[in-house]
C-alpha angles and dihedrals in degrees: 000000000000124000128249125252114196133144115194120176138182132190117205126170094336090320123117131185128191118192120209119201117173133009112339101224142108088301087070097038091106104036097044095057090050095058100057100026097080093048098050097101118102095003118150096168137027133202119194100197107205094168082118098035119113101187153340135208139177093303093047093045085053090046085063098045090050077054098053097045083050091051096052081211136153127235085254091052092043113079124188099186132184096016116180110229089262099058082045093060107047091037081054094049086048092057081236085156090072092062109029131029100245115199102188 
């Protein structure tokens, strides 16, 4: 059975969440960036919500950094939540809680 790749986000009173289900990698890099590109106007926080997803590599980590330098947002205001213990891990080797608040 294959997994599922999908990317939905929303965007609600400055708020915008982006939902990862799948592997977070260069398979997900258009469609990724279509989902939250529409909704950046106006955005003072963003959740990136990874309770559904199942990985991340190189491509995925710099995803999120596109995102961050779209944004124009703090750490504080960049949040990485529901991370498996493997997107914990190689977000941790990459120092990505420097640049982003990550809730496990």
């Amino acid at each position: 059975m294959r997994e599922q790749h999908t990317v939905l986000a929303t965007a609600d009173k400055g708020v915008l969440r982006i939902r990862v289900c799948g592997k977070l990698g260069l398979n997900l890099h258009s469609e990724f960036r279509r989902a939250y590109q529409p909704l950046l106007r106006g955005v003072e926080r963003c959740e990136v919500d990874m309770a559904n997803c199942s990985g991340i590599d190189s491509s995925g980590m710099a995803l999120l950094l596109i995102l961050r330098d779209q944004t124009k947002l703090d750490a504080e205001q960049l949040i990485i939540s529901h991370c498996n213990e493997d997107v914990d891990r190689v977000l941790g080797y990459a120092n990505f809680n420097k640049l982003f608040t990550i809730i496990p």
